[in-house]
C-alpha positions as a Markdown table, in Angstrom:
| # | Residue | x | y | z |
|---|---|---|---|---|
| 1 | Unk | -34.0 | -21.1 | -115.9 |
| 2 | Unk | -31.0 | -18.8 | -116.8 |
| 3 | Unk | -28.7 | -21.2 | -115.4 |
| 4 | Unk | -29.5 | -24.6 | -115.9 |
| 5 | Unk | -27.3 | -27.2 | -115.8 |
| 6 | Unk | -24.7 | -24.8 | -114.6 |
| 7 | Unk | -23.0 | -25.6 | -111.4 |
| 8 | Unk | -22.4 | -22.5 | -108.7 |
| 9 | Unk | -20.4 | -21.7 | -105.5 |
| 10 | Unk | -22.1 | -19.3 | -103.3 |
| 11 | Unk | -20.3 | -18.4 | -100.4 |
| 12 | Unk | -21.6 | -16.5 | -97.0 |
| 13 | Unk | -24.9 | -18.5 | -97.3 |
| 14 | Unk | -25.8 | -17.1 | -93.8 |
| 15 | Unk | -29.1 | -14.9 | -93.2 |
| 16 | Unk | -30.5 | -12.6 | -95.9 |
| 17 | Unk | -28.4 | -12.3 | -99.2 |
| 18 | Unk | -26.4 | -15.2 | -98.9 |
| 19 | Unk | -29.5 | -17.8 | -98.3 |
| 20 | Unk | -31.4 | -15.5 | -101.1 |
| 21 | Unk | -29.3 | -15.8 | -103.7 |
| 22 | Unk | -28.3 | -19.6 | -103.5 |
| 23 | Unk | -31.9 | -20.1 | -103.5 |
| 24 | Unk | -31.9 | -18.5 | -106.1 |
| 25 | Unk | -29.5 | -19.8 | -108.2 |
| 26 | Unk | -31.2 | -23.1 | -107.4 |
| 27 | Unk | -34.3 | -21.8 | -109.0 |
| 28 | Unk | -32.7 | -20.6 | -112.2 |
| 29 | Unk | -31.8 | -24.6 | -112.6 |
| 30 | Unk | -28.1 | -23.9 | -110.9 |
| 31 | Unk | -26.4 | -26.8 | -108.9 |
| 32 | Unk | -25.6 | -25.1 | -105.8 |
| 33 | Unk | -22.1 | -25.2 | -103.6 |
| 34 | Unk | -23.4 | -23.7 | -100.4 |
| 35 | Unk | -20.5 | -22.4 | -98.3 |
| 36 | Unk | -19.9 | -20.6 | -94.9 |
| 37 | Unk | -18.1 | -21.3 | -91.6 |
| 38 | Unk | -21.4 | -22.2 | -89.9 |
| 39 | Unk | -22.5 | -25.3 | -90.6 |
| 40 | Unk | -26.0 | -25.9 | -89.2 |
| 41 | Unk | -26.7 | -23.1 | -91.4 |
| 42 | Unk | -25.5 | -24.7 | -94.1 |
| 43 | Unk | -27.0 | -27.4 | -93.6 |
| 44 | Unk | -30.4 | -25.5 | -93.3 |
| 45 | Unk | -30.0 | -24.0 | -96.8 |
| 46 | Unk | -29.3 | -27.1 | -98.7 |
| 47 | Unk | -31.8 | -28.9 | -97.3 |
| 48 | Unk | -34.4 | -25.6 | -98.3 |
| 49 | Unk | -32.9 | -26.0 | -102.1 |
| 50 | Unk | -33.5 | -30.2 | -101.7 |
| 51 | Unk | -37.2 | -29.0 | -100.5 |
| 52 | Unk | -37.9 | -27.0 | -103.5 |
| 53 | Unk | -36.8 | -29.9 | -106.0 |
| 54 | Unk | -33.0 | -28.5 | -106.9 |
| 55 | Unk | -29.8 | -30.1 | -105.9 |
| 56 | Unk | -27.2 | -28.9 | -103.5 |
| 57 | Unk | -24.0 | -29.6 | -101.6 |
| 58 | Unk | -23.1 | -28.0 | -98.7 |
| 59 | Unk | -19.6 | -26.6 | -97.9 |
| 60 | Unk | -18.9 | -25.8 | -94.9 |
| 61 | Unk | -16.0 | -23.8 | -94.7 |
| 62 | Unk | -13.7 | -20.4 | -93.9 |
| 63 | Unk | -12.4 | -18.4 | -97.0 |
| 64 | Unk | -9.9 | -17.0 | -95.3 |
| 65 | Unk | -8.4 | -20.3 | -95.0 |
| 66 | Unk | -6.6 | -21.6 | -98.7 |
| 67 | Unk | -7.0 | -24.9 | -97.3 |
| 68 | Unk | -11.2 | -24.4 | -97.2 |
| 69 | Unk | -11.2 | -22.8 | -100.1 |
| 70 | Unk | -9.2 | -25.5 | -102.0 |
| 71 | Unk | -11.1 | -28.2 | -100.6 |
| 72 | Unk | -14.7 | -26.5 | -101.1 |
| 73 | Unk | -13.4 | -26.5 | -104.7 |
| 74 | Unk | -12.0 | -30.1 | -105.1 |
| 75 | Unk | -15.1 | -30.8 | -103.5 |
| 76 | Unk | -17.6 | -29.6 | -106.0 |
| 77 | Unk | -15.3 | -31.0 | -108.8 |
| 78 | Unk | -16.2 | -34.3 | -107.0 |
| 79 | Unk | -19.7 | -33.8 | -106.6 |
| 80 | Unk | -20.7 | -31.8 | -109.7 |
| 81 | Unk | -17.5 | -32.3 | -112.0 |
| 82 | Unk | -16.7 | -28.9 | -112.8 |
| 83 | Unk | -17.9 | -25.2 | -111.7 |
| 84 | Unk | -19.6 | -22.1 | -113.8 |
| 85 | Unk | -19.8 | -19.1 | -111.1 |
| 86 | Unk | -18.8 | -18.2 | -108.3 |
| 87 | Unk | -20.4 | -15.8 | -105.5 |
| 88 | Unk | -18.2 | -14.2 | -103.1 |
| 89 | Unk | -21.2 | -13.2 | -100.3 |
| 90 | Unk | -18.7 | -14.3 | -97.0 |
| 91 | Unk | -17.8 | -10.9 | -95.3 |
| 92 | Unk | -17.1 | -9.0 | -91.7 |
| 93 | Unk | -18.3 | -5.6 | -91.0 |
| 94 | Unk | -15.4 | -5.3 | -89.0 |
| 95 | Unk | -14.8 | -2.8 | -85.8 |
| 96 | Unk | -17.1 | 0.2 | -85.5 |
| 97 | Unk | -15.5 | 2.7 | -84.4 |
| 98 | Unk | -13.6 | 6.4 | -85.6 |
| 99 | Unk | -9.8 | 5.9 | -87.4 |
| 100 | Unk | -8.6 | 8.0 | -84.7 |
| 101 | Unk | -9.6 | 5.3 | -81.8 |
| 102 | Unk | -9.2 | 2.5 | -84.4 |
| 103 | Unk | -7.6 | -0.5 | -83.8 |
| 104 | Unk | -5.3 | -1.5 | -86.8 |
| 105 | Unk | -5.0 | -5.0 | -86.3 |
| 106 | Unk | -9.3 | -5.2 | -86.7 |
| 107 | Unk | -8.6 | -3.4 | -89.8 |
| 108 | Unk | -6.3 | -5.6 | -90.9 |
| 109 | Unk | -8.4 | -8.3 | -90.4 |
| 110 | Unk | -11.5 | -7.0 | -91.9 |
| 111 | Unk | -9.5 | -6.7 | -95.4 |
| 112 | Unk | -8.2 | -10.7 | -94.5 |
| 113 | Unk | -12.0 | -11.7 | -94.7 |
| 114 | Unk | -13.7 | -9.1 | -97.8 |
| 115 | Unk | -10.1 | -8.7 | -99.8 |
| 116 | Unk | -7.8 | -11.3 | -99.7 |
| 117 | Unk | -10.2 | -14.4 | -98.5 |
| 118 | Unk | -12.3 | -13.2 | -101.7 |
| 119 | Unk | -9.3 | -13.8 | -103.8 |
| 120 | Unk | -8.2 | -17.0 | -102.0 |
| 121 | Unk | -12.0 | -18.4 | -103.0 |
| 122 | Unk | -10.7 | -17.4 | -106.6 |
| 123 | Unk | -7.9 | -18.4 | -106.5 |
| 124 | Unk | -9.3 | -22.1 | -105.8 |
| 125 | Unk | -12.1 | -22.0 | -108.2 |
| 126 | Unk | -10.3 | -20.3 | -111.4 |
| 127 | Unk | -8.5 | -23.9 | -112.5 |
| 128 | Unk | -11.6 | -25.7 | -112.5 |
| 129 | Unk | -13.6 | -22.6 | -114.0 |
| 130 | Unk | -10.9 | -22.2 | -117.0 |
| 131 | Unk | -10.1 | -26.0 | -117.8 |
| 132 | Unk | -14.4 | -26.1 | -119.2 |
| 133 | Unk | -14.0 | -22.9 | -121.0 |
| 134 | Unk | -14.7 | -20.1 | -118.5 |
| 135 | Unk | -17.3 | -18.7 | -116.2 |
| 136 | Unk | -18.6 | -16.0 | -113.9 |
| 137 | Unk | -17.6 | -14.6 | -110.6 |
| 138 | Unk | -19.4 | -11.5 | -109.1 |
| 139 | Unk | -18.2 | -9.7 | -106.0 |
| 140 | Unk | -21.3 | -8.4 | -103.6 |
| 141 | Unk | -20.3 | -4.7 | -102.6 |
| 142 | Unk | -21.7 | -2.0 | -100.4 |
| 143 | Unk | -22.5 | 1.4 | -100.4 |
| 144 | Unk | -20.7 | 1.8 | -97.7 |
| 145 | Unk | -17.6 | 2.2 | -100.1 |
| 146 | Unk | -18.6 | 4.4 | -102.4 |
| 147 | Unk | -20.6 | 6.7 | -99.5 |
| 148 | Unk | -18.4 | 6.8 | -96.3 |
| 149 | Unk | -20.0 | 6.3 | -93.2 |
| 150 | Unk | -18.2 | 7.0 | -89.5 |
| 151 | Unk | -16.7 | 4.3 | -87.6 |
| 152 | Unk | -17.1 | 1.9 | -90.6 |
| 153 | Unk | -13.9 | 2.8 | -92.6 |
| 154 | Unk | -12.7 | -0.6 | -92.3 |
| 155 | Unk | -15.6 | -2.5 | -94.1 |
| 156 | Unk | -15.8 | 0.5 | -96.7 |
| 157 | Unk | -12.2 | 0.3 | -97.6 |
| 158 | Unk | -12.3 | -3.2 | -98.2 |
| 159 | Unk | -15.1 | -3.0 | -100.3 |
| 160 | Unk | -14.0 | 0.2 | -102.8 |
| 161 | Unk | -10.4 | -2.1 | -102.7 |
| 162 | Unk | -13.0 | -4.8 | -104.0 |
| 163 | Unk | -14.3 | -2.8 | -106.8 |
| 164 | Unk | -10.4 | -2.6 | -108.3 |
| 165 | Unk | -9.5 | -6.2 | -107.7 |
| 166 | Unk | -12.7 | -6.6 | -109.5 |
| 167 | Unk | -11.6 | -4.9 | -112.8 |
| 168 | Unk | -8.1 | -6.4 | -112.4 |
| 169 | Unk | -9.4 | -10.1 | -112.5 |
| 170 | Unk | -11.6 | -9.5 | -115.1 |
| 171 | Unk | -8.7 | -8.3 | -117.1 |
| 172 | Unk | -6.4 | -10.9 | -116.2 |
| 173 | Unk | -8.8 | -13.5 | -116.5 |
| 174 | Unk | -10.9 | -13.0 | -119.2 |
| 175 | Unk | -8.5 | -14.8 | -121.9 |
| 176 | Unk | -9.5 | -17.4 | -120.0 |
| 177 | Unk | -13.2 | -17.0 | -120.4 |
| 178 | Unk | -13.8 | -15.7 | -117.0 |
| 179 | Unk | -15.8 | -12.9 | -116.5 |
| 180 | Unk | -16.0 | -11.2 | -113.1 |
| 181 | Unk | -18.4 | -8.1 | -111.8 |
| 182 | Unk | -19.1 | -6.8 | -108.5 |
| 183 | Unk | -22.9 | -5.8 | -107.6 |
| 184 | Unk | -23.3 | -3.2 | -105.1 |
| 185 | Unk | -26.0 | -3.4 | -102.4 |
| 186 | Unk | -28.0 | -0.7 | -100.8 |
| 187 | Unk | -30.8 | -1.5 | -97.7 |
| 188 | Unk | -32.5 | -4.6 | -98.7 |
| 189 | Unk | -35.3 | -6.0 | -96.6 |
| 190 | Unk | -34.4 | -8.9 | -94.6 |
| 191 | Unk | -33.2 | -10.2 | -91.1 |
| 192 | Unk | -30.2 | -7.6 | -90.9 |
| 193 | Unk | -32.1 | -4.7 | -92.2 |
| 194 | Unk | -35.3 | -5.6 | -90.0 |
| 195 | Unk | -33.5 | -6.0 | -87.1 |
| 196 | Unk | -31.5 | -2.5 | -87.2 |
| 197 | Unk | -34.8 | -0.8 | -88.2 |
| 198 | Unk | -36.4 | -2.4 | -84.9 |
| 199 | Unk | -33.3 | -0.8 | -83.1 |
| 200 | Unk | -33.4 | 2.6 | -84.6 |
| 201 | Unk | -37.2 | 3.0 | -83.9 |
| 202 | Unk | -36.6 | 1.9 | -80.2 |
| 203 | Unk | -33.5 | 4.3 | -80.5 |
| 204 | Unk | -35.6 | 7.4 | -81.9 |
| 205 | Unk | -38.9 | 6.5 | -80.3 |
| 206 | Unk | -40.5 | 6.0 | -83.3 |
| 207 | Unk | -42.9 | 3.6 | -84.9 |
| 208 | Unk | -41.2 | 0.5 | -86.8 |
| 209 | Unk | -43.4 | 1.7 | -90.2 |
| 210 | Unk | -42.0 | 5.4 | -89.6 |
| 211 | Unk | -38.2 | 4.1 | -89.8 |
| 212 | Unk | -39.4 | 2.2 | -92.8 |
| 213 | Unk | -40.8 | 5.4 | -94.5 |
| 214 | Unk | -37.9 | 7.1 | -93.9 |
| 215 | Unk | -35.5 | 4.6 | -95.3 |
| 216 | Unk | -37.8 | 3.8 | -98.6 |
| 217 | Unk | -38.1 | 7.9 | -99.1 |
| 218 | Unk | -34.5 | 7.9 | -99.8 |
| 219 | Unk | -34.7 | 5.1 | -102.7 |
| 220 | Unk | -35.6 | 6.7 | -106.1 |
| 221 | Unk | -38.1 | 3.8 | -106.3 |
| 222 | Unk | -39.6 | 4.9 | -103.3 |
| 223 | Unk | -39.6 | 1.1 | -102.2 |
| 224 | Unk | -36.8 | -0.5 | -100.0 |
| 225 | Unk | -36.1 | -3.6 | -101.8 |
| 226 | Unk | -36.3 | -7.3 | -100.8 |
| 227 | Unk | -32.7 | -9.5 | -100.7 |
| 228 | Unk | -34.3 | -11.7 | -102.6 |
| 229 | Unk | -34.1 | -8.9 | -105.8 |
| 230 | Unk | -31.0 | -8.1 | -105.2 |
| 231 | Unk | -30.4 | -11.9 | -105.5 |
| 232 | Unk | -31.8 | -12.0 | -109.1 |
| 233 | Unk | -29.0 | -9.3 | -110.1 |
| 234 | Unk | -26.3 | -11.5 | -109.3 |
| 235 | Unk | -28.0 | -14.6 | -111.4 |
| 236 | Unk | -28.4 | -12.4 | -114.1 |
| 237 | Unk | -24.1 | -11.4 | -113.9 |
| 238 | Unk | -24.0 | -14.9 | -114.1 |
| 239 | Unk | -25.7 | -16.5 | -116.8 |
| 240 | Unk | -25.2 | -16.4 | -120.4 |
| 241 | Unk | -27.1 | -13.0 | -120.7 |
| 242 | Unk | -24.6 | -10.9 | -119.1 |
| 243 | Unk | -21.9 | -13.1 | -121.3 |
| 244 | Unk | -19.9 | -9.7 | -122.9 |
| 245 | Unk | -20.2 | -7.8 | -119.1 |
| 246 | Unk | -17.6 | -8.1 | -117.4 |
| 247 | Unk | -15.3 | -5.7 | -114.9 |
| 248 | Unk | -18.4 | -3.6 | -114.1 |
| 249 | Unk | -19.5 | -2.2 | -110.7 |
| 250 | Unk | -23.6 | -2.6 | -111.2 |
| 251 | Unk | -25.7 | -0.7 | -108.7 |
| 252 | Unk | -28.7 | -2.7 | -107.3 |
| 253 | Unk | -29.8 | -0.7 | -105.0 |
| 254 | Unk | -33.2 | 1.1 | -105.8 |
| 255 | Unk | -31.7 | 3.9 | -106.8 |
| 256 | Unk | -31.1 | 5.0 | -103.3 |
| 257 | Unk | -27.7 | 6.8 | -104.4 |
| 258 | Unk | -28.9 | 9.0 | -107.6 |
| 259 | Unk | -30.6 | 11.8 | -105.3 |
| 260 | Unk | -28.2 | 13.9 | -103.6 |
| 261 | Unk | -30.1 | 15.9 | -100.3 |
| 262 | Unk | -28.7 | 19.0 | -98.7 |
């Protein structure tokens, strides 16, 4: 129970990560903010933390809107009376497609959602995190900025700008006891990962369990791993444990970056 009686906002609680890690934070003994723009799913979470004996509020609710984020924020005040850590999950994956063929405007957008609706969520939460003495935010990343992939510049720029605007805040905000960290993510095993494995089997004419093989064979430990461990990372950034780490980039990946194949 690294975080009980500590009260968190998690936001993108759609399918996979999002869901996994306001779980949980519920079953670390976290209060839990559950945010995104969909609200049946929203509702759907909260009602899974309720089920499993925690307590919840959902939020629902578009970070790229100051006047969401500001009310998601007053809100928890309301319902919890103050706020310990925050979660920026939300994201787009934006256009897919090569710079030279790109559309500017989707680019533009895809840094409104991952850069600057991030820092509106911050900017919302960092009164009520500072006037109790601090707290934690952590920054989910991707791979995907750190290795480029084609056509997905946009959602890997946003993400490596991420990892800067992560060490800014935490230097900006730590005399105010905030600490902030982003995680990055490699292939975790849940609906989005399942999904495009069931597409690139039909793709190659492959078995699903050969596409699996070949995905865990690149992770150093030789597993691919579930959301829900990558979920435990970011509880750990959170809580009192990680309480002299802040402005790091952590890799929770499996390792799947150490190996470099020719």
């Amino acid at each position: 129970m690294i975080l009980e009686d500590k009260v968190v906002i998690v936001t993108g609680v759609g399918p996979g990560l999002g869901r996994s890690m306001a779980l949980a934070a519920a079953d670390e003994g976290a209060r839990v903010v559950c945010m995104a723009r969909t609200e049946t799913f929203v509702t759907k979470v909260v009602d899974e933390i309720m089920a499993r004996g925690g307590e919840a509020l959902g939020a629902p609710g578009d970070i790229t809107s100051t006047d969401d984020c500001e009310r998601v924020a007053t809100d928890t005040e309301q319902r919890f009376g103050r706020l310990d850590g925050l979660v920026n999950s939300a994201f787009t994956a934006g256009p897919i497609a090569l710079f030279e063929h790109a559309d500017l405007d989707a680019w533009r957008q895809v840094f409104e959602v991952n850069v600057f609706g991030t820092l509106s969520m911050v900017r919302a939460t960092v009164p009520l995190m500072s006037r109790d003495g601090g707290g934690a935010i952590v920054n989910v990343n991707t791979m995907s900025a750190t290795r480029p992939m084609k056509m997905q510049g946009a959602y890997g720029g946003s993400k490596a700008a991420l990892e800067f605007l992560t060490r800014q805040l935490a230097v900006e905000l730590g005399p105010q006891g905030i600490r902030c960290n982003t995680v990055y993510c490699g292939p975790m095993l849940g609906p989005n990962l399942s999904d495009a494995m069931d597409k690139w089997a039909e793709r190659r004419g492959e078995t699903r369990d050969e596409v699996e093989a070949t995905v865990a064979s690149n992770m150093a430990i030789g597993r691919i791993p579930a959301d829900a461990e990558s979920a435990r990372v970011m509880m750990l950034l959170l809580s009192d444990h990680a309480g002299i780490v802040t402005g790091t980039a952590l890799h929770a990946t499996g390792g799947v970056w150490l190996e470099n194949r020719i």
